[in-house]
PABA-465370 format. One line per field, with one value per residue (C-alpha): chain; residue in three letters; x, y, z. Coordinates in steps of 0.25 Angstrom, whole numbers, plus 5000, padded with zeros to 4 digits. Layout:
<recs>
unit	A:...
code	ala:...
u	X:...
v	Y:...
w	Z:...
</recs>
This chain:
<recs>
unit	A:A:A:A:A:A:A:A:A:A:A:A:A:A:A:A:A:A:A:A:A:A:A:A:A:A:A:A:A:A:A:A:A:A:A:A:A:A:A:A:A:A:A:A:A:A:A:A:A:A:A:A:A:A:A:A:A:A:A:A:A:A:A:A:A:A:A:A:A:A:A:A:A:A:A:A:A:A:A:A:A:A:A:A:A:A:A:A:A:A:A:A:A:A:A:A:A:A:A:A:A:A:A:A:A:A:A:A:A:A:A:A:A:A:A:A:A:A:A:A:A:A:A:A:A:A:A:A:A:A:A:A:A:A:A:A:A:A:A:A:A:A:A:A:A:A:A:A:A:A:A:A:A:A:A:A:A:A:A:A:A:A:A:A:A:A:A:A:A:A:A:A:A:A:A:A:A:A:A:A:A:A:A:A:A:A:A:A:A:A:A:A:A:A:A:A:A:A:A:A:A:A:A:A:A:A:A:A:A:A:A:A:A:A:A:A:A:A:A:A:A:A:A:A:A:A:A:A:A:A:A:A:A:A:A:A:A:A:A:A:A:A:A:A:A:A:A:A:A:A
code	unk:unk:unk:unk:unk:unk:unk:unk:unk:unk:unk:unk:unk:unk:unk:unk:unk:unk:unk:unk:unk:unk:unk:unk:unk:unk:unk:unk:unk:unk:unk:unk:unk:unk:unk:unk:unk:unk:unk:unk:unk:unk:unk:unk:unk:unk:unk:unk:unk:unk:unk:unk:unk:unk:unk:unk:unk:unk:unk:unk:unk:unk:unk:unk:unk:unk:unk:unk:unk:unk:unk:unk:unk:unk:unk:unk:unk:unk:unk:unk:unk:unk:unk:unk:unk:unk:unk:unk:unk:unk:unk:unk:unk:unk:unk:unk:unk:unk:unk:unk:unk:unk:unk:unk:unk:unk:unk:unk:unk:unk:unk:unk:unk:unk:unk:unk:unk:unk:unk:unk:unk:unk:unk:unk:unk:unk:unk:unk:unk:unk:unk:unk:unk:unk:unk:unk:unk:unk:unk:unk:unk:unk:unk:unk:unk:unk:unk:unk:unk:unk:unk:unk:unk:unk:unk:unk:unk:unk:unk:unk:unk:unk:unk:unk:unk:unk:unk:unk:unk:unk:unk:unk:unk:unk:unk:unk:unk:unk:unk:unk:unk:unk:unk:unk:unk:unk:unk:unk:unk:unk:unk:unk:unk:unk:unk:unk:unk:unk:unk:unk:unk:unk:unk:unk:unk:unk:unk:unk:unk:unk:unk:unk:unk:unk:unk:unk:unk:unk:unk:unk:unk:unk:unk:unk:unk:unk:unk:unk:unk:unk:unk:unk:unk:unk:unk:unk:unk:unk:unk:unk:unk:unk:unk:unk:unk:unk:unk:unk:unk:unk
u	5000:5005:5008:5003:5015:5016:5018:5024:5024:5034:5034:5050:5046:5061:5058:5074:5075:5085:5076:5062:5063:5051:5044:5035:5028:5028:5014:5007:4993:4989:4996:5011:5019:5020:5006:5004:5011:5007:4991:4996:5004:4991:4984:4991:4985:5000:5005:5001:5006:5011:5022:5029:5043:5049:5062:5053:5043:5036:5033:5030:5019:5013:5013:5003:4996:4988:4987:5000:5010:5024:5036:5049:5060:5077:5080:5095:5089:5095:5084:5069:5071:5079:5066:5057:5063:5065:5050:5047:5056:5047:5033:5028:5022:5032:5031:5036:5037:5040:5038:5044:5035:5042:5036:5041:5032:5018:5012:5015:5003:4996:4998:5012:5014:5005:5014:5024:5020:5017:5031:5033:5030:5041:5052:5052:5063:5062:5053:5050:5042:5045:5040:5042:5049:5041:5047:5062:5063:5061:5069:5081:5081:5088:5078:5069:5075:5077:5076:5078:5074:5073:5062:5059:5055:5068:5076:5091:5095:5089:5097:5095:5100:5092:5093:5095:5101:5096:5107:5107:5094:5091:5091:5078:5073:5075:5061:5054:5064:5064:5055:5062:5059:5060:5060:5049:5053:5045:5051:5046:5056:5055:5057:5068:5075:5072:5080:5092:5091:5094:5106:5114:5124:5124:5129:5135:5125:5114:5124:5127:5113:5107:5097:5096:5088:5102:5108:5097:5101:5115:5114:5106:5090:5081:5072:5058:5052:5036:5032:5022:5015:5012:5021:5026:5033:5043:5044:5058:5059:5052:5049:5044:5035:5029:5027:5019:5011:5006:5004:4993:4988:4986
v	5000:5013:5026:5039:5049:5060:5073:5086:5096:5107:5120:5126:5140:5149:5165:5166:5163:5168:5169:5173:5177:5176:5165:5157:5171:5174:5177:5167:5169:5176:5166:5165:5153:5147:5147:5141:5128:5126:5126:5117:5109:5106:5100:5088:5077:5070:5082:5082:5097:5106:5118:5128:5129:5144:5151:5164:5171:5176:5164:5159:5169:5168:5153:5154:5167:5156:5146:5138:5129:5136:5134:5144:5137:5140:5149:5142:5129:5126:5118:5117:5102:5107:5118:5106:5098:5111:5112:5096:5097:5109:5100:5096:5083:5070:5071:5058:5065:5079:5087:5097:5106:5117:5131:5137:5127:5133:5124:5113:5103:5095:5081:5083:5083:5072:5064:5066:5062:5049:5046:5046:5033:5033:5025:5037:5046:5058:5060:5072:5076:5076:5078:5074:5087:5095:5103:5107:5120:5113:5100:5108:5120:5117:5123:5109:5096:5086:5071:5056:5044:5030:5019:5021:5035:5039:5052:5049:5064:5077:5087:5101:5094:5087:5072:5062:5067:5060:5055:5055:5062:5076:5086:5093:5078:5075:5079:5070:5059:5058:5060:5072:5073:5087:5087:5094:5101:5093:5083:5073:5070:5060:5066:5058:5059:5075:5076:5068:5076:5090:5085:5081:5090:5097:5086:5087:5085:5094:5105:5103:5103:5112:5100:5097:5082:5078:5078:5068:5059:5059:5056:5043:5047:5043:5053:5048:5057:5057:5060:5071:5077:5091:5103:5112:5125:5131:5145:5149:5162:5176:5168:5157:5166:5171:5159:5153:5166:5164:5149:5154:5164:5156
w	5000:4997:5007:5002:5002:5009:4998:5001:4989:4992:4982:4984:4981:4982:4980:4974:4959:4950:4940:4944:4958:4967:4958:4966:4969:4954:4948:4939:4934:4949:4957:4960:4955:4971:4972:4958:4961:4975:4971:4960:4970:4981:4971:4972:4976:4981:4989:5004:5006:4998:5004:4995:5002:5000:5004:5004:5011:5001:4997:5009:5012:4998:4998:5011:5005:4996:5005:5003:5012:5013:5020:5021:5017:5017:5005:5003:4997:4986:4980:4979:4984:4997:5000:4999:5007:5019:5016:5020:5032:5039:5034:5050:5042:5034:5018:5010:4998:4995:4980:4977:4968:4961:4964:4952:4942:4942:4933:4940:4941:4953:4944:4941:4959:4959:4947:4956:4968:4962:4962:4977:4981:4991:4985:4976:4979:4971:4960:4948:4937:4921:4909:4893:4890:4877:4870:4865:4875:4886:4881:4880:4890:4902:4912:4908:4916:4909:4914:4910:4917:4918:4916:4931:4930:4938:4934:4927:4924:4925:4915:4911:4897:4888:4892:4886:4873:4861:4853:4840:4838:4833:4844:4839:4839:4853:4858:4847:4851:4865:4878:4885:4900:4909:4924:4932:4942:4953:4964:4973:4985:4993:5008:5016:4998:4999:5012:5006:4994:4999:5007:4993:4989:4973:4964:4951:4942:4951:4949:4935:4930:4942:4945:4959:4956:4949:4963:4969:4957:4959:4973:4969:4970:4961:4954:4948:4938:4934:4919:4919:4908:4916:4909:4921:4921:4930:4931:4932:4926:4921:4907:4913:4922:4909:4903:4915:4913:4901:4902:4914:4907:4894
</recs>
């Protein structure tokens, strides 16, 4: 008989950004960006709690202004993955499972955490999202992950590059050759595996390819990845600010 797992979705939300500073509190169609992924993120059926975990006031005060859970976190966190795990360590209850839900992906569907969730059936020890990759921009711009994996659904490489690299076949070929993956930015840690996670130090491939899951890999954890069909969006700059304007006001 299986246990029901216990499911915290934790919402990282940082006011510093080089490139769009003060970006959960951005407007989008008369509602900020924070408050756009949490009510997205408490429809899902999986999550027991959901808590955005902020290094600002701000924030903070907005996230409860609209009847939100938020806790104050350290502003020296390195990573989204090392405020999610600050933000389950100040929860009065026990969560087997945490998901770490990007604040800065509005567009981010209930379904998609659900898909997720499905995965942690507690042998699980870390679990994400992908998706069949498009189009050519996004094959071949490195702000979209790419990943490969094996016939267990278990992440080999995560690479700003295109991988794998078709040889032998026309480059403007590949998409019509090949099912191309990127990786959405959505993760399911496994508590006692979160803790264990955020005392690793940067490794070599983490630094060369600034992707922090590369350093769980390297250290001999097992990713798990879940096909969805769900097209996201993160909002990392001004431009893609405008763009997610125009896809609401469509």
């Amino acid at each position: 008989m299986s246990v029901t797992k216990r499911i915290i979705g934790i919402i990282p939300a940082r006011f510093a950004s080089s490139r769009l500073p003060g970006k959960p509190l951005v407007d989008l169609g008369g509602q900020s960006m924070i408050e756009r992924v949490f009510k997205q993120a408490v429809q899902s059926k999986a999550l027991k709690k959901v808590v955005v975990a902020t290094d600002h006031i701000a924030i903070y005060d907005h996230v409860l202004s609209f009847g939100g859970n938020a806790c104050m976190t350290d502003e020296q966190h390195p990573s989204g993955t090392d405020r999610c795990y600050e933000a389950l360590e100040k929860e009065a209850e026990g969560y087997d499972y945490v998901i770490n839900i990007q604040g800065d992906e509005p567009f981010i569907e209930a379904s998609q955490i659900d898909l997720l969730a499905a995965q942690l059936d507690g042998k699980t020890q870390l679990a994400t999202l992908i998706k069949r990759i498009d189009t050519e921009e996004q094959l071949y711009s490195v702000g979209e992950v790419k990943v490969t994996f094996n016939k267990n659904l278990e992440a080999l490489y995560f690479s700003r590059a295109v991988i794998p690299f078709l040889h032998k076949v026309e480059q403007k070929e590949w998409l019509e050759q090949y099912d191309f993956y990127k990786h959405v930015g959505m993760y399911g840690y496994r508590s006692d595996v979160l803790k264990e996670i955020t005392k690793l130090k940067l490794s070599a491939l983490e630094k060369a390819e600034s992707l922090e899951q590369l350093r769980w890999m390297e250290n001999g954890f097992t990713v798990k990845v879940a096909i969805t069909d769900v097209e996201t969006m993160c909002i990392d700059t001004p431009e893609d600010l405008e763009k997610a304007r125009a896809i609401l006001a469509a």
